[in-house]
KESE-100227 format. One record per residue (C-alpha): x, y, z. Coordinates in nm, 4 decimals, decimal comma, always signed. Last residue first. Layout:
VOTOR        xx        yy        zz
VOTOR         X         Y         Z
...
# end
This chain:
VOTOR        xx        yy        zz
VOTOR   +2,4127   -0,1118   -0,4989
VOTOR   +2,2588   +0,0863   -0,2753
VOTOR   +2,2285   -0,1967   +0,0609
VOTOR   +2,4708   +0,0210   +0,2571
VOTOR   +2,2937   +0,3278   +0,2969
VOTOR   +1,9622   +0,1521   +0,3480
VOTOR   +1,6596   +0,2920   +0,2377
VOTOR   +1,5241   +0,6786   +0,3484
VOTOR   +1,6267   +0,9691   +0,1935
VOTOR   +1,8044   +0,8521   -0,1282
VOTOR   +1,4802   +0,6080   -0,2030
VOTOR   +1,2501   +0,8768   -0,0990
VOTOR   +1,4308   +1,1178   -0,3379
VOTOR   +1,4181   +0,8253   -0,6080
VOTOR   +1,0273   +0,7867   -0,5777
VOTOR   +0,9812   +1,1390   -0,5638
VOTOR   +1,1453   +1,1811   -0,8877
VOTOR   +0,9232   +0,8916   -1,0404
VOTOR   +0,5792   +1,0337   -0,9329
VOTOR   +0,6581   +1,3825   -1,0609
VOTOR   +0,2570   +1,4607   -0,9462
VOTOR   +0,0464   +1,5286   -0,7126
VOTOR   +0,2422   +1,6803   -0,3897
VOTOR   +0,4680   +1,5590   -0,1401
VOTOR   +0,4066   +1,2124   -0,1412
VOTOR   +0,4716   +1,0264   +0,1728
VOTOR   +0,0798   +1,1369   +0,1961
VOTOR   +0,0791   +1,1275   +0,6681
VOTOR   +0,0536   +0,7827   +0,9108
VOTOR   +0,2511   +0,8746   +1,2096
VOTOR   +0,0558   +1,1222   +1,3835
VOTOR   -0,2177   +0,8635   +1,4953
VOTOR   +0,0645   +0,7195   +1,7039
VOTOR   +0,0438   +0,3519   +1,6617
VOTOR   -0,1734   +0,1879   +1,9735
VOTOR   -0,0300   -0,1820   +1,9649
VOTOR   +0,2092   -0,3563   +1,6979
VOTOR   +0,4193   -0,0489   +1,7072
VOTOR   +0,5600   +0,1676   +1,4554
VOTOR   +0,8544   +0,1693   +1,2949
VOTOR   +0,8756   +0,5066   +1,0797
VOTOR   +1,0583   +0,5707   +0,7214
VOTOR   +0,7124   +0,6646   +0,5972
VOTOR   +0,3973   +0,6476   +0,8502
VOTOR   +0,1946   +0,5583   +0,5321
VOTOR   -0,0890   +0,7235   +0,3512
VOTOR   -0,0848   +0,6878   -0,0227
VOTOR   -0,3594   +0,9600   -0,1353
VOTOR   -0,1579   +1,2276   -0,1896
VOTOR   -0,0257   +1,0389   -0,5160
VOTOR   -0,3926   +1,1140   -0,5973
VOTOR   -0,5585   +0,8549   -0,8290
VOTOR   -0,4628   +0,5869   -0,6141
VOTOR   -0,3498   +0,2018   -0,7054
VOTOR   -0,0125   +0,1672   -0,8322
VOTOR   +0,1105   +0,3988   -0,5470
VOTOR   -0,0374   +0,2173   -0,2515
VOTOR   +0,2632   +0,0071   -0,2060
VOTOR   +0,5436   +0,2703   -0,1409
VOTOR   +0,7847   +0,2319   -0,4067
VOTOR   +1,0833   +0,0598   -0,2830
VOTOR   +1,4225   -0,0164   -0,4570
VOTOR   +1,6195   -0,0475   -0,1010
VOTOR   +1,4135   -0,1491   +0,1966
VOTOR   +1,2388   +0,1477   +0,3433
VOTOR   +1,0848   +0,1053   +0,6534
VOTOR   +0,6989   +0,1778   +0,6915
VOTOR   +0,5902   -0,0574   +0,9306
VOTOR   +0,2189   -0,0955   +0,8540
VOTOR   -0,1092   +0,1049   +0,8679
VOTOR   -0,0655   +0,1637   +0,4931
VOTOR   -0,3622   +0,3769   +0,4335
VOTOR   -0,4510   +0,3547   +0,0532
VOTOR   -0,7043   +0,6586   +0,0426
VOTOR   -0,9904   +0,7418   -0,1977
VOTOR   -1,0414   +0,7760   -0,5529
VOTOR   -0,8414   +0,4334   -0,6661
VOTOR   -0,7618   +0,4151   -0,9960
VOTOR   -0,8894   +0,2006   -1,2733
VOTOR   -0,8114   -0,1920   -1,3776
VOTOR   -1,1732   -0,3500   -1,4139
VOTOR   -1,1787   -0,4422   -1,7802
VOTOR   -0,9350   -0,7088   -1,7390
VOTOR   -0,5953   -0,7902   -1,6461
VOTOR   -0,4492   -0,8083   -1,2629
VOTOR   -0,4201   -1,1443   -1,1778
VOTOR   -0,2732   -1,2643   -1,5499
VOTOR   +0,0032   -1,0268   -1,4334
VOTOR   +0,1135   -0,8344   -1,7448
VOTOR   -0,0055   -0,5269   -1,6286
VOTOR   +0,2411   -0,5068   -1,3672
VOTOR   +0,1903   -0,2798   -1,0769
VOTOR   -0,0251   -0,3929   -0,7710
VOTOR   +0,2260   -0,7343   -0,7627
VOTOR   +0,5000   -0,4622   -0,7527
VOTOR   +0,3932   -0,2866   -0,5005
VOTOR   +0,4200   -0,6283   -0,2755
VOTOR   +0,1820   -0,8787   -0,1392
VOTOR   +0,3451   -1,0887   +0,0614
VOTOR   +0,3764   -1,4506   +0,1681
VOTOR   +0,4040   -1,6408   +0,5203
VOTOR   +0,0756   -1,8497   +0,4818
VOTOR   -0,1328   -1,5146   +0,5847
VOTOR   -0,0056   -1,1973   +0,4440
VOTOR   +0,2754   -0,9646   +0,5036
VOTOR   +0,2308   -0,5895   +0,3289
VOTOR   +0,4957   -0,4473   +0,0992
VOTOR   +0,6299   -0,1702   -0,0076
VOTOR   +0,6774   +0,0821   +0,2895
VOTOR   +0,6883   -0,2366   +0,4712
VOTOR   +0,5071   -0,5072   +0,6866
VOTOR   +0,3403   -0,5957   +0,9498
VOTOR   -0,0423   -0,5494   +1,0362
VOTOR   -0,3271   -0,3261   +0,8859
VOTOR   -0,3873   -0,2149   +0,5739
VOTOR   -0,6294   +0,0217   +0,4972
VOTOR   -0,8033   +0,0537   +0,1732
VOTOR   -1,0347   +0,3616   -0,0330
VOTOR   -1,2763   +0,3943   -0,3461
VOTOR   -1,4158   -0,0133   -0,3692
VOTOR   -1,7145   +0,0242   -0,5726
VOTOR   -1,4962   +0,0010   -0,8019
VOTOR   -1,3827   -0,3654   -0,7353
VOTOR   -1,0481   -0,4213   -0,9258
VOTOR   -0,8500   -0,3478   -0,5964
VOTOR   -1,0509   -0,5446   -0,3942
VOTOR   -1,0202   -0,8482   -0,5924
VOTOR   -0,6594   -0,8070   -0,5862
VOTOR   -0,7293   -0,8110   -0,2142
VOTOR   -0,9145   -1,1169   -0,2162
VOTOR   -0,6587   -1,3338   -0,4203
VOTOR   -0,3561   -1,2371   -0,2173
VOTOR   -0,5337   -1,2838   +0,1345
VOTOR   -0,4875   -1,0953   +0,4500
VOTOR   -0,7736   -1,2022   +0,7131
VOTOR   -0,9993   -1,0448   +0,9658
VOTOR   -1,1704   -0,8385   +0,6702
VOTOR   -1,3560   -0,5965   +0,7865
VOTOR   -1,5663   -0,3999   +0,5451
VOTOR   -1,7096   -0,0548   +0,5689
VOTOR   -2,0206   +0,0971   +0,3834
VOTOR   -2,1345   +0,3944   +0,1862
VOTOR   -1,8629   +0,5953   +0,3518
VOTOR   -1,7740   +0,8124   +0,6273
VOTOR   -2,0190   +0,7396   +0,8729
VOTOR   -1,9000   +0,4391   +0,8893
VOTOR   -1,5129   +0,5636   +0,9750
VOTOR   -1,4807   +0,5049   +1,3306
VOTOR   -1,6678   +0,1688   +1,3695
VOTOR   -1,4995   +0,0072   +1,1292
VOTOR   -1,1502   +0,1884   +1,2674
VOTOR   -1,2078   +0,0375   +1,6242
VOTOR   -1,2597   -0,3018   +1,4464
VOTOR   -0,9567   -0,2725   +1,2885
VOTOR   -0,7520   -0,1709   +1,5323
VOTOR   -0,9525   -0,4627   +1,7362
VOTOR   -0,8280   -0,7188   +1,4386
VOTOR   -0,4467   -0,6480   +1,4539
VOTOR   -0,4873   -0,6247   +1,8138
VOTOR   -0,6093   -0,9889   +1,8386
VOTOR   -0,3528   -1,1166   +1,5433
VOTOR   -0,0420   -0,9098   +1,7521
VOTOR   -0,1312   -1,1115   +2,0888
VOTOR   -0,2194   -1,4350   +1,9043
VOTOR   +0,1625   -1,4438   +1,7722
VOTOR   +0,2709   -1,3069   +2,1225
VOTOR   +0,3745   -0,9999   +2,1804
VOTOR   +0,7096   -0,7985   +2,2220
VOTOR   +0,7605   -0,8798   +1,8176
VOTOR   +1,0638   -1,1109   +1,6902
VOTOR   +0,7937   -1,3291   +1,5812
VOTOR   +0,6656   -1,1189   +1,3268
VOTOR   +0,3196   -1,2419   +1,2485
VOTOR   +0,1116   -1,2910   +0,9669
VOTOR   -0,3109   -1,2576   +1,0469
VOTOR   -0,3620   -0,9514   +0,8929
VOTOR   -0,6496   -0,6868   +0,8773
VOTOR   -0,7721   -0,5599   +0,5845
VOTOR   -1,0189   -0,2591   +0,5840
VOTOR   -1,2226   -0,2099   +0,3222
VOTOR   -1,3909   +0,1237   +0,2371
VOTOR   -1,7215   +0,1027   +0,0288
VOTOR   -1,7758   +0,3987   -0,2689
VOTOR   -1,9598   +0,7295   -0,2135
VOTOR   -1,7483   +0,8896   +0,0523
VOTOR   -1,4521   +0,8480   -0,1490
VOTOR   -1,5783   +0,8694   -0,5097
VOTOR   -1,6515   +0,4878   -0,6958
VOTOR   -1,3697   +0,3849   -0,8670
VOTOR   -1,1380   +0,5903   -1,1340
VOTOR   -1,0432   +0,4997   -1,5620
VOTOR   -1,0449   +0,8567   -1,6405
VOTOR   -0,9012   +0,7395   -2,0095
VOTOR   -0,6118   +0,9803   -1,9364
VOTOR   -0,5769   +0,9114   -1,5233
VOTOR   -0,5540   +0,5175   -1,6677
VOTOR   -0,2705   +0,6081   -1,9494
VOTOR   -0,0845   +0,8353   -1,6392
VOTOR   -0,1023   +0,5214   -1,3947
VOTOR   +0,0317   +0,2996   -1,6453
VOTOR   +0,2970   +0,5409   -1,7799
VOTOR   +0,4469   +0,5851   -1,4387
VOTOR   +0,4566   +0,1993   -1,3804
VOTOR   +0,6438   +0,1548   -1,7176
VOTOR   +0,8988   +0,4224   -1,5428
VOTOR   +0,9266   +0,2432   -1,2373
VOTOR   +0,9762   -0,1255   -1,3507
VOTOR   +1,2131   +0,0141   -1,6120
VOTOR   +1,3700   +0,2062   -1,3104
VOTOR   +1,4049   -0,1035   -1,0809
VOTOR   +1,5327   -0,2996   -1,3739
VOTOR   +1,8215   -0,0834   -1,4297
VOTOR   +1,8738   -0,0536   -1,0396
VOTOR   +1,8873   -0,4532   -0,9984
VOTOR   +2,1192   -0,4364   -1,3044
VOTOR   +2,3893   -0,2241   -1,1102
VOTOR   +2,4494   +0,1424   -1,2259
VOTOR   +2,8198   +0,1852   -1,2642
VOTOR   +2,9230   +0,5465   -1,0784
VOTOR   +3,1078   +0,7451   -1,3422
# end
C-alpha cells in the first residue's frame, strides 16, 4: 500500500471540512444577491510575472483595459459593475462577504488556486476556506449566486482546489481556463469554461482534477 504523505492528509481534512462548510451554508440558504440583481466586481491586478513577454507596466495596462473592456461589456448585465484597478487581500475578502456582491472576475497572474496580488502576496483557496480565519467570521459568510471567473493562469500545482470553490453556490459557477496558460494579452474567450462537471461530489472532482492535471512528479 502506497503511504499517504502528511501534506495529502492535511490536504483532505482541509477538503473535506471545506465540503461541509459549503453544504451547512447551501442548508441554512445562506446566498448573495441573484446574478443579475446583485453588483459584479471585477478585480484587476497590479503583480507581475517578470518572466512575461511584456513589460511590468505592459501586463498592469492590459490587466486594467481587459477589465475595462469587460465593465463595459457586462453593465447591462447586472445592477452595477465595479473596477477595481488594484488586487488587495483586505478588499476582496470584503467583497466576498458583501451580498450585494453575486459574481467576481479575476484578472491577472496566477493559478487554478490562487490569484497574485499587489506587494508580492496571494490570495489563495484556502484563505476563501477556513472558518477559523478571524478575516472571514461574521454574520456575512453566504454563497456566491453568480460566477467566480478566474481570468488567470489556470495550472495546477499539486493539492489545488480551484479558488472560486469556497465561494459559489453552483460548483458550475467556478469559471477558469483549467489546466490552460493563457496569455497576458487577448486570452481566447474559449478558454475560461465550469472546471466542474456538474453540481455536486465536490471532493471527487477535486481529486480527479488533481490526478488529471498537477504535476506528475510533485504527488507525494
Amino acid at each position: 500500500m502506497e503511504k499517504v504523505s502528511k501534506s495529502t492528509k492535511r490536504f483532505n481534512k482541509n477538503l473535506a471540512k471545506l465540503d461541509d462548510q459549503r453544504n451547512r451554508l447551501l442548508e441554512e440558504g445562506k446566498f448573495s444577491l441573484a446574478s443579475g440583481m446583485g453588483k459584479l466586481v471585477i478585480i484587476a491586478s497590479k503583480s507581475v510575472d517578470y518572466e512575461s513577454n511584456y513589460s511590468p507596466d505592459k501586463q498592469v495596462e492590459l490587466f486594467i483595459e481587459e477589465g475595462e473592456q469587460l465593465q463595459e461589456q457586462l453593465r447591462p448585465y447586472h445592477a452595477d459593475v465595479v473596477l477595481r484597478k488594484s488586487a488587495l487581500y483586505d478588499d476582496i475578502i470584503s467583497h466576498v462577504h458583501d451580498k450585494e456582491v453575486s459574481d467576481m472576475i479575476f484578472i491577472g497572474h496566477g493559478s487554478i488556486g490562487a490569484f497574485w496580488l499587489e506587494g508580492d502576496t496571494k490570495l489563495g483557496w484556502q484563505d476563501l476556506a477556513h472558518e477559523n480565519k478571524e478575516s472571514l467570521m461574521g454574520t456575512d459568510r453566504h454563497l456566491k449566486l453568480g460566477q467566480i471567473v478566474q481570468r488567470v493562469c489556470g495550472n495546477f500545482p499539486v493539492r489545488s482546489v480551484p479558488l472560486g470553490t469556497p465561494v459559489v453556490a453552483d460548483l458550475m459557477n467556478v469559471i477558469a481556463p483549467l489546466g490552460k496558460a493563457i496569455p497576458d494579452a487577448h486570452p481566447d474567450e474559449s478558454l475560461f469554461r465550469p472546471v466542474y462537471t456538474h453540481n455536486g461530489d465536490m471532493v471527487s472532482q477535486v481529486h480527479a482534477m488533481n490526478e488529471r492535471f498537477s504535476d506528475q512528479n510533485d504527488r507525494k
